[in-house]
C-alpha positions in Angstrom: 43.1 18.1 13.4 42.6 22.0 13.8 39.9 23.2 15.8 38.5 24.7 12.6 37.9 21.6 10.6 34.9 19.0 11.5 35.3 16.1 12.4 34.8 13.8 8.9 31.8 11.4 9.1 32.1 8.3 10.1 30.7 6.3 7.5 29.6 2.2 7.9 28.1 -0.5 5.4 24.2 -1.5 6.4 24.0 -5.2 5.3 21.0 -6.4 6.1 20.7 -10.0 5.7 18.1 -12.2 4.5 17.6 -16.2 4.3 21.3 -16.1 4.5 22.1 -14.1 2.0 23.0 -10.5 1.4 20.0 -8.3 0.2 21.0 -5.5 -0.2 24.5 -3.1 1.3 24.6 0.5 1.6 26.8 3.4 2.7 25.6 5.0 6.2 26.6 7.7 8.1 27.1 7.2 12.0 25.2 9.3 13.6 25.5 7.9 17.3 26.4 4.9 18.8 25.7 5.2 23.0 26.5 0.6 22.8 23.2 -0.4 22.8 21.4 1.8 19.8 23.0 3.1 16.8 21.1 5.6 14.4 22.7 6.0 10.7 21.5 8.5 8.0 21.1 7.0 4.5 20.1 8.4 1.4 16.9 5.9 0.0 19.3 2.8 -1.5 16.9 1.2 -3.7 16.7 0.6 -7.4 14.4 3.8 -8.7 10.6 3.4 -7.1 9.8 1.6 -4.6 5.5 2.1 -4.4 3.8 0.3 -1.6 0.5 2.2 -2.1 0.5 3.4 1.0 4.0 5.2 0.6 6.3 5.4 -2.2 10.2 5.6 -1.5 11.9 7.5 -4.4 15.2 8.8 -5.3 15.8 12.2 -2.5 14.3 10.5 0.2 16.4 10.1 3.6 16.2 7.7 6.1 17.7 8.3 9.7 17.8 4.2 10.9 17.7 3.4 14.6 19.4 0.3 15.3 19.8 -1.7 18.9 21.9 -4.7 19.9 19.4 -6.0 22.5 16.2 -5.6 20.8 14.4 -7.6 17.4 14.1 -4.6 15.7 15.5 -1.4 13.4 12.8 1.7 12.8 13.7 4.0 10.1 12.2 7.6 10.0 11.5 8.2 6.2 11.9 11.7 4.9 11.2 13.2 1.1 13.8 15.5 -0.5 12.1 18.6 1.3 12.7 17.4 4.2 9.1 16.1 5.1 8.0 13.3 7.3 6.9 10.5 5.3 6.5 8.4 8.7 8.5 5.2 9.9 9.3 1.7 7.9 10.0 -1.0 11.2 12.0 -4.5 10.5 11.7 -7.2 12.8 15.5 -8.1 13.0 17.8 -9.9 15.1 19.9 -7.4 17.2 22.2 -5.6 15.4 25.9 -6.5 15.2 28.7 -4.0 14.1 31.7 -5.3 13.2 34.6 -2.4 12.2 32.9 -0.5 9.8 29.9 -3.1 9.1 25.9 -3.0 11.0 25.1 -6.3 10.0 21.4 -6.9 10.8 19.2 -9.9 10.1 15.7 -9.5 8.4 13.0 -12.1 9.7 10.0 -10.9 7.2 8.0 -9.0 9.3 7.5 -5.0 9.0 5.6 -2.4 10.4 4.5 0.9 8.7 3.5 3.9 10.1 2.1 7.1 8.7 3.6 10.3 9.6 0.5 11.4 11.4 0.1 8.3 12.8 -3.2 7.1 11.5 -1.9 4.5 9.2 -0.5 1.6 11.3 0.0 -1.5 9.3 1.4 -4.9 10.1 3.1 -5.9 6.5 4.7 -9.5 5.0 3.3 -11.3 8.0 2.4 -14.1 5.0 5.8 -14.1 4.5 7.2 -14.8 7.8 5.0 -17.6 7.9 6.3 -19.2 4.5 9.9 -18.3 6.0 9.8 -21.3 8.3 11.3 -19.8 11.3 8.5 -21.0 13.5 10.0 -24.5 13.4 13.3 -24.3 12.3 14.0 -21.5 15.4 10.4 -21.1 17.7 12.4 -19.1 20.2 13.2 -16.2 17.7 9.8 -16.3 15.7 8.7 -15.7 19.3 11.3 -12.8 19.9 10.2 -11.4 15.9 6.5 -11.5 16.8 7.1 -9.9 20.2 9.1 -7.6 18.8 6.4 -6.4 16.2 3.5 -6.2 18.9 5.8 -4.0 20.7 6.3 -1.3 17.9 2.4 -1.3 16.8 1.9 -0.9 20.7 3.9 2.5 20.5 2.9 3.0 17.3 -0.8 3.0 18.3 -0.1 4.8 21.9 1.1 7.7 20.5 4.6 7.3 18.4 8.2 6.2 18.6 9.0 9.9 20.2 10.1 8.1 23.7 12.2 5.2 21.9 13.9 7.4 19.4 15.4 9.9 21.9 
């Protein structure tokens, strides 16, 4: 490669997995990998509108994902097509795994949201990890999944993600 021409993104496939299933697969770039975290940049991959009430995610929109082997969870910063903080859309997952070109994470129903000016710190589908059964069927990771999301309201509340996003 000449010393003139960049080196080309490394892209990877997001599959983040659901009740066993795939729910939804999207192109990434890499942005760094140091073995324990990743972070990807992804253009918003739903279908159209996504409106929560509290934020809507819309065509333009950017998320820069942080991803970590050893820890239940991935935080995405959400950015508008200008470029402005939305804030940060958290998934209690199981670590993430990458295989070649594949970040294959596990969703476990639980989210966190939190405004981009912080005030807004909500604890979402908590109903839903309930109904998912994992409590039984695997009491050692709904433990790790509701760890995990006290952890992240903690930062969230104590000022931010600036520390864990570094």
């Amino acid at each position: 490669m000449s010393v003139n021409s960049p080196d080309p993104a490394r892209l990877l496939d997001v599959i983040l997995v659901k009740a066993g299933r795939t729910k939804i697969r999207y192109a990434a770039e890499l942005l760094s990998d140091d073995g324990t975290r990743l972070a990807v940049r992804a253009p918003w991959a739903g279908d159209g509108v996504r409106d929560f009430g509290f934020v809507r995610f819309e065509r333009g929109d950017v998320f820069t994902e942080y991803y970590w082997r050893d820890r239940w969870y991935a935080v995405k910063e959400v950015r508008d097509s200008a470029g402005r903080l939305k804030g940060w859309y958290c998934d209690i997952t199981r670590p993430a795994a990458l295989s070649g070109t594949e970040l294959v994470v596990e969703d476990l129903d639980l989210d966190l949201w939190v405004s981009a000016d912080g005030t807004d710190v909500r604890r979402l589908d908590e109903d839903e990890f309930e109904e998912s059964g994992l409590a039984g069927s695997d009491p050692a990771a709904a433990a790790a999944a509701v760890a995990a999301l006290d952890e992240l309201e903690g930062l969230a509340r104590a000022g931010g993600f600036t520390a864990l996003l570094r």
